[in-house]
C-alpha positions in Angstrom: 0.0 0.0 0.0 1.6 3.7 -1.1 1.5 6.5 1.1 -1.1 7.5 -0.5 -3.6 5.1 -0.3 -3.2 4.8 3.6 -3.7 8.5 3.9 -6.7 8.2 1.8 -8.4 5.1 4.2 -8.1 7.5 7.4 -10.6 10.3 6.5 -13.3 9.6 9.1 -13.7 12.2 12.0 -12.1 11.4 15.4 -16.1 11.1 16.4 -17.3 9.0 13.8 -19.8 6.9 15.9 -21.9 10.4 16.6 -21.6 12.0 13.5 -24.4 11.7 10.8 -22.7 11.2 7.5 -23.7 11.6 4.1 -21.6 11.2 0.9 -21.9 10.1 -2.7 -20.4 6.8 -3.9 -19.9 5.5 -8.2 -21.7 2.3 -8.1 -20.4 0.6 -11.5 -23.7 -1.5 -11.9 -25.4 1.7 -11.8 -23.3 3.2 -14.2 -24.0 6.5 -12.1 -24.2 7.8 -8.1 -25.9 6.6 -5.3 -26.2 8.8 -2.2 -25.0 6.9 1.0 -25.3 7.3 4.6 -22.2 5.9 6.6 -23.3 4.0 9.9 -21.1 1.8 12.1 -18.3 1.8 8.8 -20.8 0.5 6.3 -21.6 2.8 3.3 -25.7 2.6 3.1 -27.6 3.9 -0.1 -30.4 5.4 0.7 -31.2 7.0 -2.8 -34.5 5.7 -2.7 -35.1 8.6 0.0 -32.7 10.7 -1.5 -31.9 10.5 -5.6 -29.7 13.5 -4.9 -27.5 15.2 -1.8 -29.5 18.6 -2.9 -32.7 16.6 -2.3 -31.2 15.7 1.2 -29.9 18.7 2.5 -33.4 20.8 1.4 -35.3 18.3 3.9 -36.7 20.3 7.3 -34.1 18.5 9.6 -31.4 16.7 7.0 -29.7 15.0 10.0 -33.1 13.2 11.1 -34.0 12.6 7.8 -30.8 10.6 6.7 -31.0 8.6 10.5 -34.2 7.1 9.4 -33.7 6.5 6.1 -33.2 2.8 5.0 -31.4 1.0 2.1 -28.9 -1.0 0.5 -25.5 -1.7 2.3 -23.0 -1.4 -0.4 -19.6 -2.0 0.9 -17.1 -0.8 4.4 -15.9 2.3 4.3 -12.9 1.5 4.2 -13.7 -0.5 1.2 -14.8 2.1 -0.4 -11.7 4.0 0.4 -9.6 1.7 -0.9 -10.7 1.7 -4.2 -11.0 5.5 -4.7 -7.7 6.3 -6.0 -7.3 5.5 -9.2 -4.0 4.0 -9.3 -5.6 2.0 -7.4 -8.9 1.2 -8.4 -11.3 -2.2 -9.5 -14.1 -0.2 -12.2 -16.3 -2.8 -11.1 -16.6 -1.9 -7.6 -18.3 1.1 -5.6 -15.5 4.4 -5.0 -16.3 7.7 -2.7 -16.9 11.1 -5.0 -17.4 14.8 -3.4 -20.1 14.4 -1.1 -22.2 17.1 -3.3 -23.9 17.4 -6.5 -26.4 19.5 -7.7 -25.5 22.7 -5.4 -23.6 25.8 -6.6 -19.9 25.9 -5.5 -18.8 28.9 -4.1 -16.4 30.8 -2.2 -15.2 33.6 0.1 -11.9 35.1 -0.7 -9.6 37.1 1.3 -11.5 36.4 4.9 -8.6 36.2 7.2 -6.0 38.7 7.3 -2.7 36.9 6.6 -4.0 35.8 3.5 -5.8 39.1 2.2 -1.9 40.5 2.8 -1.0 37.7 0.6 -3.4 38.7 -1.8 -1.9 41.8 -1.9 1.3 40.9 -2.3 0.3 38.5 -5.4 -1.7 41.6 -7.1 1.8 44.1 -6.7 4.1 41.4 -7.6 2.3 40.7 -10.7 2.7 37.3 -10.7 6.0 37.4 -10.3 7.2 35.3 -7.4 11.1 36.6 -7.3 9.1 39.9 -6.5 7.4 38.6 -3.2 9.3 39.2 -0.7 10.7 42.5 -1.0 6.6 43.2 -1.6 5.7 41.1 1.6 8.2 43.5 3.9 7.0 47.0 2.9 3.1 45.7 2.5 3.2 44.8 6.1 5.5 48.4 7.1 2.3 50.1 5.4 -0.5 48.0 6.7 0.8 45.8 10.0 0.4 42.2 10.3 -2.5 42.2 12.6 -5.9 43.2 11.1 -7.8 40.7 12.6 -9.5 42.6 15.1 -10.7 44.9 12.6 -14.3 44.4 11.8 -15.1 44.4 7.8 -17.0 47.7 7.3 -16.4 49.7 10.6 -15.7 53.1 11.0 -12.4 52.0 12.1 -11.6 49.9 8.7 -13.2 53.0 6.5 -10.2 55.1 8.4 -7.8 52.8 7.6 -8.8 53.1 4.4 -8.9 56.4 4.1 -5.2 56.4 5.2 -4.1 54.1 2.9 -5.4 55.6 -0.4 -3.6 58.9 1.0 -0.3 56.4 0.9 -1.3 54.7 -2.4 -1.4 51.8 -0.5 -4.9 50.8 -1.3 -6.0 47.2 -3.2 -8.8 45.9 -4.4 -8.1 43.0 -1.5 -7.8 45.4 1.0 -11.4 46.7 -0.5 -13.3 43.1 0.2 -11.0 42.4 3.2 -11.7 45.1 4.7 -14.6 47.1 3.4 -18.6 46.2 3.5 -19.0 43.4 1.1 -17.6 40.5 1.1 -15.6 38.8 -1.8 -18.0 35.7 -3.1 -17.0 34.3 -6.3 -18.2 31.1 -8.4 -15.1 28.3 -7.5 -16.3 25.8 -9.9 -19.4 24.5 -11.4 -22.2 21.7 -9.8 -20.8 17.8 -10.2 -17.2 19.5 -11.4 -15.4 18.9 -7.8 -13.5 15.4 -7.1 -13.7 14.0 -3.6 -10.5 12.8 -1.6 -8.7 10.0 -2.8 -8.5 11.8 -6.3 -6.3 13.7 -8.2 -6.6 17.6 -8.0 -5.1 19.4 -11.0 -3.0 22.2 -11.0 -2.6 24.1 -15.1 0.5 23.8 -16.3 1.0 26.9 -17.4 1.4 28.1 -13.1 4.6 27.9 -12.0 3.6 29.7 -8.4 0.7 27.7 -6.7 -0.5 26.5 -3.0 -3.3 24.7 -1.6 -6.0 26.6 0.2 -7.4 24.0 3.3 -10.5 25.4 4.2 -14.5 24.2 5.9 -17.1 24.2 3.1 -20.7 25.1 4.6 -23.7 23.2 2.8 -26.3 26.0 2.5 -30.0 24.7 1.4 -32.1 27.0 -0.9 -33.6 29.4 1.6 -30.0 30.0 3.7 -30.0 27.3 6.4 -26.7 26.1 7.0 -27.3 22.4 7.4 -23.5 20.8 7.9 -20.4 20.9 6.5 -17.1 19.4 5.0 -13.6 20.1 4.4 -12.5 21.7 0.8 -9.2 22.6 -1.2 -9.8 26.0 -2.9 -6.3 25.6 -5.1 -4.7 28.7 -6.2 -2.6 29.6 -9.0 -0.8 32.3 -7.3 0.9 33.8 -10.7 -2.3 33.6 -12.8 -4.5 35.6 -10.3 -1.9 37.7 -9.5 -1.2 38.8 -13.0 -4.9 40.5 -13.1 -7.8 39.5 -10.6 -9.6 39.6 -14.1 -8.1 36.1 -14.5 -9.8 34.3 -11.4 -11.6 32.0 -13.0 -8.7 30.6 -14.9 -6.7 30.8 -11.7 -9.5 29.4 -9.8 -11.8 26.8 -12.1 -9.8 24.5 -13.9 -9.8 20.5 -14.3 -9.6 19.0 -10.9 -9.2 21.8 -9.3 -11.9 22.0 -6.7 -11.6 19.4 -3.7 -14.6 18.7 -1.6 -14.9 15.8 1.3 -14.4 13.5 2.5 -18.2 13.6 4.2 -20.6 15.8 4.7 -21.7 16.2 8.2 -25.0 17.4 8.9 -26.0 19.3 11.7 -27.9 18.3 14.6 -27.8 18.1 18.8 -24.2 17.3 19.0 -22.7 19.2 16.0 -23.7 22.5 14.8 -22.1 26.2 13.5 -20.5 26.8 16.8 -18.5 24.0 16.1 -17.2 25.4 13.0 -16.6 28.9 14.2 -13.8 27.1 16.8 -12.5 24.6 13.9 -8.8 24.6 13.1 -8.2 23.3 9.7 -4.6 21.4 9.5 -2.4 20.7 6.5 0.2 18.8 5.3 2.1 18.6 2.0 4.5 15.5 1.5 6.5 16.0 -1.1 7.7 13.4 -3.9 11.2 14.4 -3.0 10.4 14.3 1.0 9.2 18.0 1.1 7.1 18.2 4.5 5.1 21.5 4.6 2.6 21.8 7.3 0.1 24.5 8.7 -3.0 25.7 10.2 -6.2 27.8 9.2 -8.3 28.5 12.7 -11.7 29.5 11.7 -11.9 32.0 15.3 -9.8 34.2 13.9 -11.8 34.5 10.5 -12.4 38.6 9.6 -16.3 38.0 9.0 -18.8 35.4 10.5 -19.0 32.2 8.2 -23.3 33.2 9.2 -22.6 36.8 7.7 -21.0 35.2 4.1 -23.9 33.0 3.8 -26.2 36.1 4.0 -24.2 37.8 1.6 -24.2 34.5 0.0 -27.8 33.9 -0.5 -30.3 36.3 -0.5 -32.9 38.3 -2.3 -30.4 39.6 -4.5 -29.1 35.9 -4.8 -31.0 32.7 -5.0 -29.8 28.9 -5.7 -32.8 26.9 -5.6 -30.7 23.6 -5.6 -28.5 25.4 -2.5 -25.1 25.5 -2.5 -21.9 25.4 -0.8 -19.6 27.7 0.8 -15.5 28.1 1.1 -15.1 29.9 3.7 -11.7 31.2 2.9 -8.1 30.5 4.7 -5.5 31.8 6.7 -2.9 29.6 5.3 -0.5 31.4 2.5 2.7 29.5 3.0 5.8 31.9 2.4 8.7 30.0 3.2 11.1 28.9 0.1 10.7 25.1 -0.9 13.8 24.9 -3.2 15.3 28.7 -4.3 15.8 31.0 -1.7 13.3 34.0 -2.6 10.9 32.0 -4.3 8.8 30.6 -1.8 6.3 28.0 -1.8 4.8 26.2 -5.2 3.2 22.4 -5.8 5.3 19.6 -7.4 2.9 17.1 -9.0 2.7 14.4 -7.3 2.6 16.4 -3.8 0.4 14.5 -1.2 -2.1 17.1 0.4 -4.1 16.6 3.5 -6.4 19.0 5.2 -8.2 17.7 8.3 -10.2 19.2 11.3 -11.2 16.6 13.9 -14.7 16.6 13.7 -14.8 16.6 9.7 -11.9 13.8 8.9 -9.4 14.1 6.1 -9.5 15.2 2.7 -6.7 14.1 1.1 -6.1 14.9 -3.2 -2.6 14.1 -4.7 -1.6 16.9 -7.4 -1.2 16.0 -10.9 -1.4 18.5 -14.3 -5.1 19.3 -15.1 -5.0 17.3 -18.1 -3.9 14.4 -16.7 -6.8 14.3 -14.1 -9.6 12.1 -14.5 -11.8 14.8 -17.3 -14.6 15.6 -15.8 -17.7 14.2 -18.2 -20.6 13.2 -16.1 -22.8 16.5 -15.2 -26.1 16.7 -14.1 -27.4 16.2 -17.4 -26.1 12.9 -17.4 -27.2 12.3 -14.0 -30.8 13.1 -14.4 -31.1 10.6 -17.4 -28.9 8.2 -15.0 -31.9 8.7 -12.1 -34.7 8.6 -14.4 -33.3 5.3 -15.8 -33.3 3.8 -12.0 -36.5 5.0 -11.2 -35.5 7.7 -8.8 -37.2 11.0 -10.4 -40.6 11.5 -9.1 
């Protein structure tokens, strides 16, 4: 068994028995997904109940609702994990996907404010990573390295602002960082993110990247925040900071989204105030044995993960299949992997694992975009797969 594979089989949360689970799982027979519920390390389908993990997370209390559901036992977890990777795989048996489908994926940027200094450093360096760190030291001489007491939108922030636009100093970061709205972009479309034990791609045309470890709120179609999972918003560093104009190529590419390995619903013993004390852990190993670790703690976040669902979803703003949330991260790693100067950037085949002990481990290997499983089966193809089971009503 690689490395890989055994960090893929330990992805359930450090309170497995109390957590209600839900995920999605390929069932070759099928030839599409099944929604399962994961009880005592069995993977149950109950897409009888639920054809869809939209369908589940709109129900009045998802967490009850998935409890009581029965169905098919199709395979251990740790079955199931075993034959995600697909180095590794049997095609004929069940493997884990992203535990979402149908729901928009989305994302806060810029939320904490190590990383909206990052950004800031990415957008006057050009792209250019040789330019970083002379960049980094007289960003943080003009602006501090602590602005995470300041609240988004004060009279405070609007003075800093004010201050910095006298210096030249101001940035369209600083302006969502800091300022009254909140940056909420698209990450990647509905059905496009992989699940752990898969590849995630990084273009290569980037030659300055990082992983972004982050919680991902599942959000139903009138703004109830009904559980959550654990997600790799991948940056290309160079591309987005060459123009912010380009954050869709930097952001939505092949593989590049990373959602799981679960999705844990909310109920009497896990809820929002859980994620608001969360501290999100990750670990690179690299294939030359690189070890880069860190940590994103979601109490130090610059807005309330309730306020960027609001901004989120709204009457300005509706998903009626709901959607999901990045929440953003702290984590911009700065120290040099191989020049001095340079900093941090992936190496394909780079082993990534973000974890939070009540969520588990999502863990993604990095490989070019194109040579990531292609994405080809969208919700077009999975409501012809449903209706051909039955499932549609």
């Amino acid at each position: 068994m690689t490395q890989f594979q055994s960090l893929v089989g330990n992805a359930l949360p450090d309170d497995a028995p109390q957590a209600c689970l839900a995920g999605r799982a390929w069932r070759p027979e099928l030839a599409g997904p099944s929604v399962v519920a994961f009880r005592d390390g069995s993977a149950v389908d109950v897409s009888a109940s639920f054809p869809t993990i939209r369908d589940l997370c709109e129900m009045p209390d998802p967490a009850a609702a998935l409890r009581h559901a029965s169905g098919e036992t199709i395979g251990t977890v740790a079955a199931l994990l075993a034959n995600t990777p697909v180095v590794a795989r049997d095609p004929a048996l069940p493997w884990l996907l992203a535990p979402i489908d149908l729901q928009a994926i989305k994302a806060a940027g810029v939320t904490f404010a190590i990383s909206m200094l990052e950004r800031v450093i990415e957008e006057r360096a050009r792209g250019d990573m040789n330019a970083a760190g002379a960049i980094r030291d007289e960003v943080t001489r003009l602006v501090g390295d602590d602005l995470s007491r300041l609240k988004p939108g004060s009279p405070e922030a609007m003075r800093l602002k004010e201050v910095l636009i006298q210096q030249g100093a101001w940035s369209q970061y600083l302006e969502v960082g800091i300022g009254p709205d909140a940056e909420i972009f698209t990450k990647s479309q509905p059905m496009a993110a992989v699940g752990t034990g898969m590849d995630a791609g990084i273009h290569p045309n980037s030659s300055w990247n990082n992983p972004e470890p982050e919680v991902v709120l599942a959000v139903s179609s009138n703004g109830r925040i009904v559980g959550a999972t654990l997600g790799n918003d991948v940056n290309l560093r160079d591309v987005e900071g060459r123009s912010a104009l380009l954050l869709g190529k930097a952001k939505d590419n092949n593989a590049s989204c990373a959602i799981g390995p679960f999705l844990r619903l909310f109920d009497a013993g896990f809820g929002l105030d859980d994620i608001r004390t969360t501290v999100v852990t990750l670990r690179v190993d690299g294939p030359e044995g690189y070890v880069l670790e860190g940590s994103s703690s979601i109490s130090r976040i610059s807005r309330d993960p309730a306020d960027l669902v609001a901004q989120m979803l709204n009457a300005h703003h509706r998903f009626p299949d709901g959607a999901v949330l990045f929440l953003g991260t702290m984590f911009a790693p700065v120290q040099d992997r191989d020049t001095p100067g340079q900093g941090f950037t992936h190496k394909y085949g780079d082993i990534v694992t973000i974890a939070a002990p009540k969520l588990g481990r999502l863990v993604n290997r990095m490989m070019p975009t194109d040579k990531c499983e292609a994405w080809t089966f969208g919700p077009g193809a999975l409501m012809r797969n449903l209706a051909q089971r039955g499932l549609l009503k």
